[in-house]
C-alpha positions as CSV (number, residue, x, y, z in Angstrom):
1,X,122.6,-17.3,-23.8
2,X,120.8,-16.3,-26.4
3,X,120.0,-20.0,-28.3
4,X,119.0,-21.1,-24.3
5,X,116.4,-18.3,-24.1
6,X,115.2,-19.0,-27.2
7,X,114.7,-22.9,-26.4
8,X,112.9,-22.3,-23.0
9,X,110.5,-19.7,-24.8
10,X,109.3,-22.2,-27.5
11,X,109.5,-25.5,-25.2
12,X,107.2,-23.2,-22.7
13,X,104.8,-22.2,-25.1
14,X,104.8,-25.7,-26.4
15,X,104.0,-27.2,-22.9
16,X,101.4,-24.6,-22.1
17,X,99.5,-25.7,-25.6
18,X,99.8,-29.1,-24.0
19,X,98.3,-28.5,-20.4
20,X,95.4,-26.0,-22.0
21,X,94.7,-29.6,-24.2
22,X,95.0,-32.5,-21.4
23,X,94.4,-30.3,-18.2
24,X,90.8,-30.4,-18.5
25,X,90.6,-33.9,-19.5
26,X,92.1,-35.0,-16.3
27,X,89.6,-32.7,-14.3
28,X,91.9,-30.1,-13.8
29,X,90.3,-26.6,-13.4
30,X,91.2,-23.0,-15.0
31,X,93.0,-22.0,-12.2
32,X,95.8,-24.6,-12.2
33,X,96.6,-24.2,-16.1
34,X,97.2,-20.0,-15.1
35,X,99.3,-21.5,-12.3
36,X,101.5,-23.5,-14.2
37,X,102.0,-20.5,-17.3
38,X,102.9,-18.5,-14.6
39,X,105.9,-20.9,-13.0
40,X,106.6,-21.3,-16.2
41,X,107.4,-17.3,-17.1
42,X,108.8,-17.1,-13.4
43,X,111.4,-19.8,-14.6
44,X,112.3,-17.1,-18.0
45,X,114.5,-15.4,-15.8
46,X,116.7,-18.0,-14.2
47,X,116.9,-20.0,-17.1
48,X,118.5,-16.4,-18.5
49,X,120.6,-16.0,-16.0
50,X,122.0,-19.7,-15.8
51,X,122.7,-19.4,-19.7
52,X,124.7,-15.9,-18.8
53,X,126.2,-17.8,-16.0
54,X,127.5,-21.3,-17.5
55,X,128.9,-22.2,-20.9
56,X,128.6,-25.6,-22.8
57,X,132.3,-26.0,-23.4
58,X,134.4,-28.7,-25.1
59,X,134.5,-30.3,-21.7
60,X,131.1,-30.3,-20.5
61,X,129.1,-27.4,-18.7
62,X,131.7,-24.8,-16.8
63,X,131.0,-21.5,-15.6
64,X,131.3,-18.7,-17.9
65,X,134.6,-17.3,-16.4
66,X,136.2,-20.4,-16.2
67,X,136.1,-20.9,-19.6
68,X,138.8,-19.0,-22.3
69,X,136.7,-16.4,-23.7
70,X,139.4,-16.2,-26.6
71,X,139.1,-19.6,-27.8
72,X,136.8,-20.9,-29.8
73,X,133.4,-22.8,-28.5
74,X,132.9,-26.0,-29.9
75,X,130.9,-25.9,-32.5
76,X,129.3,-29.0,-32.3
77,X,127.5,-28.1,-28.9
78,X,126.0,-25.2,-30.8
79,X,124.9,-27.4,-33.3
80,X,123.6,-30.0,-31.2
81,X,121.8,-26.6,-29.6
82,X,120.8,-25.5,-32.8
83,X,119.2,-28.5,-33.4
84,X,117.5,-29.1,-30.6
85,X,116.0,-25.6,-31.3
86,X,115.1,-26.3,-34.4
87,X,113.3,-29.7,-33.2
88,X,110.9,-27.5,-30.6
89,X,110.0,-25.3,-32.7
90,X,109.3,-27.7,-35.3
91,X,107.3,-29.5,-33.2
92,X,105.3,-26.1,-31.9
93,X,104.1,-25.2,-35.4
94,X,103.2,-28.9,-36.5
95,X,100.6,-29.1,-33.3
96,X,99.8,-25.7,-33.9
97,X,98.9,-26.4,-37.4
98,X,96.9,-29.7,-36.3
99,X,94.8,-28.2,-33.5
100,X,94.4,-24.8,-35.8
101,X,93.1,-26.2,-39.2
102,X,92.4,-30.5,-38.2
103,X,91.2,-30.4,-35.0
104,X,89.7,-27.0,-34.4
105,X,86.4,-28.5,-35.9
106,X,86.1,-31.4,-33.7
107,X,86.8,-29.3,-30.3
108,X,84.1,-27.0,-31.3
109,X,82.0,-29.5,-32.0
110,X,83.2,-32.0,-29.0
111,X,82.6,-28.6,-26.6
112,X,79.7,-27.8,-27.0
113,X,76.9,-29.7,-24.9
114,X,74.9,-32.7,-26.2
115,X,71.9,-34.3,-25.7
116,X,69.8,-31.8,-27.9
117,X,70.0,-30.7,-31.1
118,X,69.8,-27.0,-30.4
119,X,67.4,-24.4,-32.1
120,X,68.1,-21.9,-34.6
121,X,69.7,-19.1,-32.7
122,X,71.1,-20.8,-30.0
123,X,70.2,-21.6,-26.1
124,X,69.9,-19.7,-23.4
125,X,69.9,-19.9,-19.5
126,X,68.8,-16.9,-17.4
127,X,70.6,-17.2,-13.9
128,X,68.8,-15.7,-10.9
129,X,70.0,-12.3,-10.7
130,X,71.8,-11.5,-7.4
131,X,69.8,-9.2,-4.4
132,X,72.4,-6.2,-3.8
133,X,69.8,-4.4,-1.7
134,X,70.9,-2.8,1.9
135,X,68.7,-4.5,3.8
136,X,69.3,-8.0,1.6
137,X,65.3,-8.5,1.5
138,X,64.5,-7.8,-2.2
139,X,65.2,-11.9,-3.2
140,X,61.9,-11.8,-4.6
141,X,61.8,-9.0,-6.5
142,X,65.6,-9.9,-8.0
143,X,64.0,-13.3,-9.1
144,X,61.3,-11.9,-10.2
145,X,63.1,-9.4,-12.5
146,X,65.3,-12.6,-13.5
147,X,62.0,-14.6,-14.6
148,X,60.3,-11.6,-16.1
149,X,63.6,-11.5,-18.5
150,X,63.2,-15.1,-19.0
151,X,60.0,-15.3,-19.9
152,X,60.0,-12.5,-22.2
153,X,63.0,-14.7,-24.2
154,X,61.0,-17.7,-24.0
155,X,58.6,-16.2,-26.2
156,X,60.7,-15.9,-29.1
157,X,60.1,-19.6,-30.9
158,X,63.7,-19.2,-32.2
159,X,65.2,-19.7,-29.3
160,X,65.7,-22.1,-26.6
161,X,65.1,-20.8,-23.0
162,X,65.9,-23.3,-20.0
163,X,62.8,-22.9,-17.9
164,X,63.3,-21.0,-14.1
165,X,63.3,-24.4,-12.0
166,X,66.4,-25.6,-14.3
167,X,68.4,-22.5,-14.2
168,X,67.9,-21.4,-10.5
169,X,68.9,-24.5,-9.2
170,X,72.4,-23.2,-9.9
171,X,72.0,-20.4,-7.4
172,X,74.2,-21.7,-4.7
173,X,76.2,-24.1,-6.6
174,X,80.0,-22.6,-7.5
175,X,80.5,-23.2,-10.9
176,X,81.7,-21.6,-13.4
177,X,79.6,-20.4,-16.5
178,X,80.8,-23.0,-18.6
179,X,79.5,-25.9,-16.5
180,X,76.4,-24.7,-15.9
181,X,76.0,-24.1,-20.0
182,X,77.4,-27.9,-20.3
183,X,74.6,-29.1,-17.6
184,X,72.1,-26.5,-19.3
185,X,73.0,-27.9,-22.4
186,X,72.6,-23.9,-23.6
187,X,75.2,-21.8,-25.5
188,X,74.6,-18.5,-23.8
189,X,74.4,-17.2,-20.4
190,X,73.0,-13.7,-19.0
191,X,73.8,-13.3,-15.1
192,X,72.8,-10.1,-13.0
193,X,72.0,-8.0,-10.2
194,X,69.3,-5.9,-8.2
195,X,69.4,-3.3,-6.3
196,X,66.5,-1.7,-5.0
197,X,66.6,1.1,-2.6
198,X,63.6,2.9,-1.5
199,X,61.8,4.0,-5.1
200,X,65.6,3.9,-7.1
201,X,66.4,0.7,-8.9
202,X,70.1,-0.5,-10.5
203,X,70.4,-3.7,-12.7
204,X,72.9,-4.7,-14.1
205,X,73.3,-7.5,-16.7
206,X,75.8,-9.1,-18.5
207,X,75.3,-12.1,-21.7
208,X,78.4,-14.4,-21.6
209,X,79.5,-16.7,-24.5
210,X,79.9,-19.8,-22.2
211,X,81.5,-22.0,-24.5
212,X,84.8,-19.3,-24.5
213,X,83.9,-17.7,-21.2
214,X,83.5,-14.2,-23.3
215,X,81.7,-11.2,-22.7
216,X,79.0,-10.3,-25.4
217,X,77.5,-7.7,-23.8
218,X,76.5,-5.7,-20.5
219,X,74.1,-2.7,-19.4
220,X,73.7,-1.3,-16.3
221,X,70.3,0.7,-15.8
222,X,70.0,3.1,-13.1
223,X,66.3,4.0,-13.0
224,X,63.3,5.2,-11.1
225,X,60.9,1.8,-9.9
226,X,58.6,2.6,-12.1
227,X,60.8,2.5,-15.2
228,X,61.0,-1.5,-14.2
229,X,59.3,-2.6,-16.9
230,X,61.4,-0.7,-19.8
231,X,64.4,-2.2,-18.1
232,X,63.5,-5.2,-18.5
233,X,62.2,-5.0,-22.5
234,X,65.6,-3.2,-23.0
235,X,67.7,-6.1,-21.7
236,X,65.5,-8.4,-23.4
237,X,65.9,-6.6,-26.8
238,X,69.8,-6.1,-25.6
239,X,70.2,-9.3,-25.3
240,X,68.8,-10.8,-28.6
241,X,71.1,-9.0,-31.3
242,X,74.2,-10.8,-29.7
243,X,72.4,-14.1,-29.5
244,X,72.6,-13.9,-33.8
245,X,68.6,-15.2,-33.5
246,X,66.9,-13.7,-36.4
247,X,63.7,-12.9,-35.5
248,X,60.5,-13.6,-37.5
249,X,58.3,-11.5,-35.2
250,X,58.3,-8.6,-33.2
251,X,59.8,-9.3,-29.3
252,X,57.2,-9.5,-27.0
253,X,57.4,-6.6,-24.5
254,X,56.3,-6.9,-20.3
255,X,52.9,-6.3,-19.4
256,X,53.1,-3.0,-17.3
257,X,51.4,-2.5,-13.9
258,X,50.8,-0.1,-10.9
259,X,54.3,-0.2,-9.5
260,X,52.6,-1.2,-6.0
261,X,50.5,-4.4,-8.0
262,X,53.6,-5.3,-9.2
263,X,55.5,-5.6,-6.0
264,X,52.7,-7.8,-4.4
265,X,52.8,-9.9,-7.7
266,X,56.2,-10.4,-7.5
267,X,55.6,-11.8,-3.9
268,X,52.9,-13.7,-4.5
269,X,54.5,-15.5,-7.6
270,X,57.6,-15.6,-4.5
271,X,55.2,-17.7,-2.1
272,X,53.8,-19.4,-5.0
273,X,56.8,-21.3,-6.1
274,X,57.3,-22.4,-2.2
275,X,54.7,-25.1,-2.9
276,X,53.8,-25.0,1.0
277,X,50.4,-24.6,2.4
278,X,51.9,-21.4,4.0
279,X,53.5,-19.9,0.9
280,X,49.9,-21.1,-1.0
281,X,48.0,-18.5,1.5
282,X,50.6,-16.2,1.5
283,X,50.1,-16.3,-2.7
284,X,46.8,-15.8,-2.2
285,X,46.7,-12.9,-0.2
286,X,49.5,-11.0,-2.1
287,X,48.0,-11.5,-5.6
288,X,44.6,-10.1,-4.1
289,X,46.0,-6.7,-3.2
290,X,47.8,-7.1,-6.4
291,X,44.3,-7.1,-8.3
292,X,43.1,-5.0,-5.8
293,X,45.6,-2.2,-6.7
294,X,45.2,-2.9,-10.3
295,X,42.8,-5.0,-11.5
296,X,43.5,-4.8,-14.9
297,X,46.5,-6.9,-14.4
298,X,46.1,-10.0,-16.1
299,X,49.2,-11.8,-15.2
300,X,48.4,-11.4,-11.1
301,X,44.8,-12.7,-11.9
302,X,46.2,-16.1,-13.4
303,X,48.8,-16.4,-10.4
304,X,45.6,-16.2,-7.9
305,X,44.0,-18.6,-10.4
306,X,47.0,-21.4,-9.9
307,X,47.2,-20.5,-6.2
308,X,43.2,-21.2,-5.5
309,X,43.8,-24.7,-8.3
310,X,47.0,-26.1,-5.8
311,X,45.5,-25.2,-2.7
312,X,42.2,-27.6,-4.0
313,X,44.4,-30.3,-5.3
314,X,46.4,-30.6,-2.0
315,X,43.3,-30.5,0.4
316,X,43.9,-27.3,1.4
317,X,40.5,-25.3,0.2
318,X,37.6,-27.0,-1.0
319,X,38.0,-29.2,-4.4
320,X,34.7,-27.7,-6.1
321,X,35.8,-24.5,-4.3
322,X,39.0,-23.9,-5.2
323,X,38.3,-24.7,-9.4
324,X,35.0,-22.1,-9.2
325,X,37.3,-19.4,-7.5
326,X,40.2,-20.1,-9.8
327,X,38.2,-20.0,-13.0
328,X,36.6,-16.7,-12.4
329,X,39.8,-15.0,-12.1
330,X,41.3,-16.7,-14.9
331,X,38.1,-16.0,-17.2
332,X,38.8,-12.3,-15.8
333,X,42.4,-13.0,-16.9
334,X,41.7,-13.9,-20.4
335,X,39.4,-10.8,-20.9
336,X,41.9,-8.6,-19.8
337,X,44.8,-10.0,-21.9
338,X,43.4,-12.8,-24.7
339,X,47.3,-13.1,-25.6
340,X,48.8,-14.2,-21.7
341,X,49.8,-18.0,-22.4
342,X,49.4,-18.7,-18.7
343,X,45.8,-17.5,-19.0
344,X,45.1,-20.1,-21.2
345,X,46.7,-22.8,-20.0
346,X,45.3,-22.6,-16.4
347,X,41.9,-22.4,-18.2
348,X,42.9,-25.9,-20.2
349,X,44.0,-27.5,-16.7
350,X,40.3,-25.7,-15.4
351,X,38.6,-27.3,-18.6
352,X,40.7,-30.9,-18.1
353,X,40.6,-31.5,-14.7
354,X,37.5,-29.5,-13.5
355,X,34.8,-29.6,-16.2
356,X,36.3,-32.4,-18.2
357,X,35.4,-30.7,-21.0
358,X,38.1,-32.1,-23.6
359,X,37.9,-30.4,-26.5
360,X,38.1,-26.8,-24.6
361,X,40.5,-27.7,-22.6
362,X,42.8,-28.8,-25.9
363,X,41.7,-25.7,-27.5
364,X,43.3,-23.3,-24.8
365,X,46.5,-25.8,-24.9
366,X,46.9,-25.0,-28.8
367,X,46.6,-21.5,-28.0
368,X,48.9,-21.4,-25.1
369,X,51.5,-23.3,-26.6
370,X,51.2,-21.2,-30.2
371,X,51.7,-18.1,-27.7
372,X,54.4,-19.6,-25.5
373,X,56.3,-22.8,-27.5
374,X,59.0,-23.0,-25.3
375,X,57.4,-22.9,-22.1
376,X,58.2,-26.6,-20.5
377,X,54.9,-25.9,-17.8
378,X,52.6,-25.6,-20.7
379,X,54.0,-28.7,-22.4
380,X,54.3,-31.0,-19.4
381,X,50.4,-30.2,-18.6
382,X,49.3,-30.8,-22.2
383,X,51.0,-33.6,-22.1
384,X,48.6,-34.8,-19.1
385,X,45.5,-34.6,-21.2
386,X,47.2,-36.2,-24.1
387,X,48.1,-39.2,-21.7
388,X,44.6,-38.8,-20.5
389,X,43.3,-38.7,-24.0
390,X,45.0,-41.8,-25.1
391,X,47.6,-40.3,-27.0
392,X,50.5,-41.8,-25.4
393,X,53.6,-41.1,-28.5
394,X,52.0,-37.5,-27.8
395,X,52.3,-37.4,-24.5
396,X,55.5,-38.7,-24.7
397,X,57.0,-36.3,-27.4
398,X,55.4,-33.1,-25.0
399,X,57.1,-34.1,-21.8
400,X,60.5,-35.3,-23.2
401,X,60.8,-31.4,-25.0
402,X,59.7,-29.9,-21.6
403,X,62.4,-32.0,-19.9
404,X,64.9,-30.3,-22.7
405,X,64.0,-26.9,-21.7
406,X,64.0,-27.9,-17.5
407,X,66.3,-30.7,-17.5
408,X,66.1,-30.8,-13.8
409,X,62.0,-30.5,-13.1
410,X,62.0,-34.4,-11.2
411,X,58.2,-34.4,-12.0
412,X,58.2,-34.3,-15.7
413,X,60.9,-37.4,-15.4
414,X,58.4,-38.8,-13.2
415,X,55.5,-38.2,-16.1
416,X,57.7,-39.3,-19.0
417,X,58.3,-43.0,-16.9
418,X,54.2,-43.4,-16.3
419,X,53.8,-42.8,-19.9
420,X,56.4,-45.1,-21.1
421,X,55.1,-48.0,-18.9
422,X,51.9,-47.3,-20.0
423,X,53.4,-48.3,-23.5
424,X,54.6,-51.3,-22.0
425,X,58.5,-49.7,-22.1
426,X,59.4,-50.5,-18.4
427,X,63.1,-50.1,-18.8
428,X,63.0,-47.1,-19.9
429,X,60.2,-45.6,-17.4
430,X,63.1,-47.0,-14.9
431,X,65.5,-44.9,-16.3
432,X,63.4,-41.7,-15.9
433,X,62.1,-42.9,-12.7
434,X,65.3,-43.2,-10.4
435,X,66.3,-40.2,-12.6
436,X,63.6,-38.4,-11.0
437,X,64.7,-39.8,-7.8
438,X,68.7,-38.5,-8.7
439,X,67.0,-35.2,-9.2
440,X,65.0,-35.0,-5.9
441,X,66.2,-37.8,-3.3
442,X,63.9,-39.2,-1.0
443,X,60.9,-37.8,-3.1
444,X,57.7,-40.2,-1.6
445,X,55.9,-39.3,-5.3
446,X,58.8,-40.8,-7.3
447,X,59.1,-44.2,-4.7
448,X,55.7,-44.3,-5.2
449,X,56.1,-45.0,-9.3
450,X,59.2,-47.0,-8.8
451,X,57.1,-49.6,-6.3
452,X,54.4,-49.3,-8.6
453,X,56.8,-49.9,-11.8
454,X,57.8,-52.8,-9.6
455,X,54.5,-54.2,-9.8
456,X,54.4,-54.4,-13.8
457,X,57.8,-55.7,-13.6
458,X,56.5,-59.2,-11.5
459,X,58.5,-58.0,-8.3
460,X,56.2,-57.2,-5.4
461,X,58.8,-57.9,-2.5
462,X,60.7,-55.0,-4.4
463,X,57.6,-52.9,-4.3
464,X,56.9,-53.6,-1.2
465,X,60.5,-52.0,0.2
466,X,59.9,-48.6,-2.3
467,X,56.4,-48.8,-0.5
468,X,58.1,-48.2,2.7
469,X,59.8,-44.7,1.7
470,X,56.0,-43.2,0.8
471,X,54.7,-40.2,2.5
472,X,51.4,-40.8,0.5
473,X,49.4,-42.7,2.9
474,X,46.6,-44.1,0.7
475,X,49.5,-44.5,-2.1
476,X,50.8,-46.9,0.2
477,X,48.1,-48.9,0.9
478,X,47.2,-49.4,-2.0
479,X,51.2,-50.5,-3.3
480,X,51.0,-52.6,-0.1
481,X,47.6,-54.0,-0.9
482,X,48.5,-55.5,-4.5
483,X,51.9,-56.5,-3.8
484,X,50.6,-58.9,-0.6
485,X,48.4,-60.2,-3.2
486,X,50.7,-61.2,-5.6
487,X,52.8,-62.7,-2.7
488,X,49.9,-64.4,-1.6
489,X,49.7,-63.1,1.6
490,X,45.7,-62.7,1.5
491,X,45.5,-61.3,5.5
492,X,48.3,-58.5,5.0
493,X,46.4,-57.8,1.3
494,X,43.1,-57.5,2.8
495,X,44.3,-55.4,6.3
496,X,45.5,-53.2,3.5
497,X,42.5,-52.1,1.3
498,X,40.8,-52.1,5.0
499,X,42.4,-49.3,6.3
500,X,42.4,-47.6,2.8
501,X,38.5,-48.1,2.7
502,X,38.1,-46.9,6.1
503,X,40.9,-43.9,6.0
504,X,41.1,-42.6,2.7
505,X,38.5,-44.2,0.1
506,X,36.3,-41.6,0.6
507,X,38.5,-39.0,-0.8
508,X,40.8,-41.3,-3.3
509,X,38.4,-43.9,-5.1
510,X,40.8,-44.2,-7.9
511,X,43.6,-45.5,-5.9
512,X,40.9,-48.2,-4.2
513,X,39.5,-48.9,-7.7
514,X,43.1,-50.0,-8.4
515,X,43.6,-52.3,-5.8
516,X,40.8,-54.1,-6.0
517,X,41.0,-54.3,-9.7
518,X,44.6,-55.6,-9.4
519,X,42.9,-58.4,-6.9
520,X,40.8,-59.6,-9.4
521,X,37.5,-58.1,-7.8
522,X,35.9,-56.3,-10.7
523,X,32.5,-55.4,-8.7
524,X,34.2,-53.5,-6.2
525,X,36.5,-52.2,-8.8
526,X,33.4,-50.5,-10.8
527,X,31.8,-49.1,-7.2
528,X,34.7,-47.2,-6.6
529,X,35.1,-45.8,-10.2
530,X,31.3,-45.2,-10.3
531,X,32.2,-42.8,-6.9
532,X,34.8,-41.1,-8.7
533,X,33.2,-40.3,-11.2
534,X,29.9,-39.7,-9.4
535,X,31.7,-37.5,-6.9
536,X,33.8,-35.4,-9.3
537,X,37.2,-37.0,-8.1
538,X,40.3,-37.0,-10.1
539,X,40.5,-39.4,-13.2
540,X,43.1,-38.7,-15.2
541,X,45.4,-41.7,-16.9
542,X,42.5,-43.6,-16.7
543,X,41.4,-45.0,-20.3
544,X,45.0,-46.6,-20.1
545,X,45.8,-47.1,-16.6
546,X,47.8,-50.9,-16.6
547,X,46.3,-51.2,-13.0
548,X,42.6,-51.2,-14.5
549,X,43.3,-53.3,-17.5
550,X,41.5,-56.3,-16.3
551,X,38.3,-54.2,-16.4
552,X,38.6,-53.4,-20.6
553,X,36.9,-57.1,-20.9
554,X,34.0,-56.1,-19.0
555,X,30.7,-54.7,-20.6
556,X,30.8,-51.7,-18.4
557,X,34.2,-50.6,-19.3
558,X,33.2,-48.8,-22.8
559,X,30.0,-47.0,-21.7
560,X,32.0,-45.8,-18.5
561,X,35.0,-44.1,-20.5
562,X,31.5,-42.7,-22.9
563,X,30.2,-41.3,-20.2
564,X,33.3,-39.9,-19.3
565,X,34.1,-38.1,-22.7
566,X,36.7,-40.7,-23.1
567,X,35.7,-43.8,-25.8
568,X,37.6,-43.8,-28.8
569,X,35.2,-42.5,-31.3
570,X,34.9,-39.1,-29.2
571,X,38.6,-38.4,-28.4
572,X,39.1,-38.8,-32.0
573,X,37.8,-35.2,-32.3
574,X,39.7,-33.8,-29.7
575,X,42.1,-31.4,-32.0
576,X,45.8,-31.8,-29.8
């Protein structure tokens, strides 16, 4: 009895080494490897009691009773037993030997995500921290405190923080911590909750190890609302010691506020991030009283600021408007706090897009990215002015380490492809292109590039077919308007680049100036660039714009890009 329960104990552990090793290769989850350990310590106790039960004897296997107590058991059959014993447990200790001191190296190694060569100190991915509330309403506040957290980590250079987009796409997706580091491509995890009744607050937090699913540390913090702020430095500083990041300068602490300021801030930034012309005037309105209840707020003044810059870039306020509001409150900003990284980056975008005025506008990049290095918003729009600039390898590098830290933000895929097949790399600007596409299907903007990718590539029936999928009326018309050119279909080319005179010129010269410059008509080509410029329309990409690069030949193609702050011998200066 005893050399049978000694067998099954070894052979079990031996099996469960195996199933923790090939289970997850196979796709099977954590929950079917506990379900098999367990059937195999149910089976202990019969395999016991058969032993007790039955006796290998001389002529085969008999129940014990039926076998002459006083004579003696073969010996061979114990033996045999011995051996078999022996075998197992040989076995167990030569695979424990391999996987502890051969193989232990590689399955660190082989765990842990790839893809990027990860920072000293480690990664991390902040997960929207759950709304325990009563009433279930305080979503905005719990992200909020979630993005606070993570911003306040993203400040520290020796560390890699996945950027909000990235890490809240995992709100409603049931995975475990470990997959969502693997997807992250981050080491680290920190998870919470939020609940806010009346003026009382309780957050809890918790920092998991994701690669071994272990607990580094947790704090709960039940506080008056006005403490918010010190809860949120403490986590931050909590948090940091377990990471192992050695830091070469001090953490950066939250910018405190009048409780009431904060609350609207924390709604307008809500709205904000809804990217709607609703949740735009809702933004608006919410970081008003915000500035209104404290106006020495900086970070509610720069929220305003990007409200007022997308509500001009999508139609919905004014253009000249919209950059003349958004720059005084960012100006005010900037006084308040000359250290807020979003301050200055809003006025680089201000400087780029509004005044043109280069050099500025690099200037306040350098200083928002010196303030905030891992911020993936600050590289991906630097990188717009280094495209715009020229500086395509530069614009490259910037977007593809803001895809790193938001490996899911569709847009910067989308920016990364333009750039490469501005360098003439069309492969690979397909690859980010229908990755872009993966990451937000049925997105008109990234169509749009693919049909227009299809035009560089020689296949206009192709582009023709992404054309239909646009949302972006004069987009398409302008796809639709080359690409019946190329076929040779002169009627459908020139029905097209009527209707986007008639419809949409007016407001989008660029994307006429392309057309007709793809069409071989250089006169009208100029006119409508001469409007853009004239009329203070948008510009950018275009010193290296494929679309326009039958126009570098003509005499008016260096004194434009002069006149636009653009020739070679000025954007030279322009310190990136």
């Amino acid at each position: 009895m005893y050399r049978i329960a000694a067998a099954y104990a070894v052979a079990a552990w031996l099996i469960i080494q195996v199933v923790e090793t090939i289970f997850p290769a196979f796709g099977f989850d954590d929950a079917t490897t506990r379900y098999t350990v367990i059937a195999l310590m149910i089976g202990f106790v019969p395999a016991v009691i058969f032993a007790w039960a039955f006796e290998v004897s001389p002529e085969g296997l008999r129940r014990d009773r039926g076998v002459d107590q006083h004579a003696s058991p073969d010996p061979r059959m114990h033996k045999r037993l011995d051996q078999v014993i022996i075998a197992v447990l040989v076995i167990a200790v030569t695979y424990f030997a391999i996987d502890k001191f051969v193989l232990s190296e590689y399955n660190s190694a082989s765990s842990a995500p790839v893809g990027y060569a990860t920072p000293i100190g480690g990664s991390i991915a902040v997960m929207p921290f759950v709304d325990m509330s009563p009433g279930g309403d305080q979503a905005y506040f719990s992200d909020g405190i979630a993005e606070e957290i993570l911003n306040l980590l993203s400040r520290v250079p020796e560390l890699r923080v996945v950027s909000r987009s990235s890490s809240f796409a995992y709100r409603d997706r049931n995975l475990s911590a470990r997959d969502i580091a693997y997807e992250l491509n981050v080491n680290y995890i920190l998870e919470g909750s939020v609940r806010k009744q009346g003026d009382q607050l309780r957050i809890t937090a918790q920092l998991i190890d994701a690669l071994t699913d272990s607990h580094l540390w947790s704090g709960t913090f039940e506080r008056a609302f006005d403490d918010v702020f010190a809860i949120q430095d403490e986590i931050a500083a909590a948090v940091m010691p377990a990471l192992e990041v050695e830091l070469l300068h001090e953490l950066p602490v939250t910018t405190e506020a009048d409780p009431d300021a904060y609350t609207h801030y924390l709604k307008c930034r809500h709205y904000y991030l809804q990217r709607t012309s609703n949740g735009l005037e809702a933004a608006v309105e919410h970081c008003k009283q915000s500035t209104e209840l404290d106006s020495n707020y900086a970070p509610a003044w720069v929220n305003l600021a990007s409200a007022y810059i997308n509500q001009g870039e999508s139609g919905q306020r004014d253009y000249s408007e919209a950059y003349e509001l958004a720059t005084a409150a960012v100006d005010r900003a900037i006084v308040i706090d000359p250290e807020l990284p979003f301050a200055h980056s809003a006025r680089a975008w201000i400087a780029f897009n509004f005044e043109r005025d280069y050099p500025n506008s690099a200037k306040h990049f350098r200083i928002a990215r010196s303030l905030f290095p891992n911020s993936s918003v600050i590289l991906a729009n630097a990188s717009v002015l280094a495209a715009h600039l020229g500086y395509l390898d530069d614009a490259t590098a910037m977007v593809s380490r803001s895809i790193a830290l938001n490996p899911s933000d569709s847009v910067a895929h989308s920016m990364r492809g333009i750039y490469l097949a501005r360098l003439g790399r069309l492969d690979e600007a397909e690859k980010d292109f229908r990755e872009a596409l993966k990451l937000s299907p049925g997105s008109g903007y990234h169509s749009g590039n693919l049909a227009l990718l299809r035009l560089l590539q020689g296949r206009p029936a192709e582009a023709i077919e992404y054309a239909a999928d646009l949302d972006d009326e004069p987009q398409r018309l302008s796809v639709l308007a080359m690409a019946y050119f190329d076929l040779g279909d002169q009627a459908a080319s020139g029905s097209a680049i009527d209707t986007l005179h008639s419809g949409f010129g007016d407001s989008f010269p660029l994307k006429t100036a392309r057309a007709h410059a793809w069409r071989g008509e250089t006169e009208d080509a100029f006119r409508w660039l001469d409007r853009a410029v004239r009329e203070g329309h948008s510009i950018e990409g275009i010193k290296n714009d494929p679309f326009l690069s039958d126009l570098h030949a003509d005499p008016r193609w260096q004194p434009l890009l002069e006149s636009l702050g653009l020739d070679d011998a000025l954007t030279a200066t322009v310190d990136l």
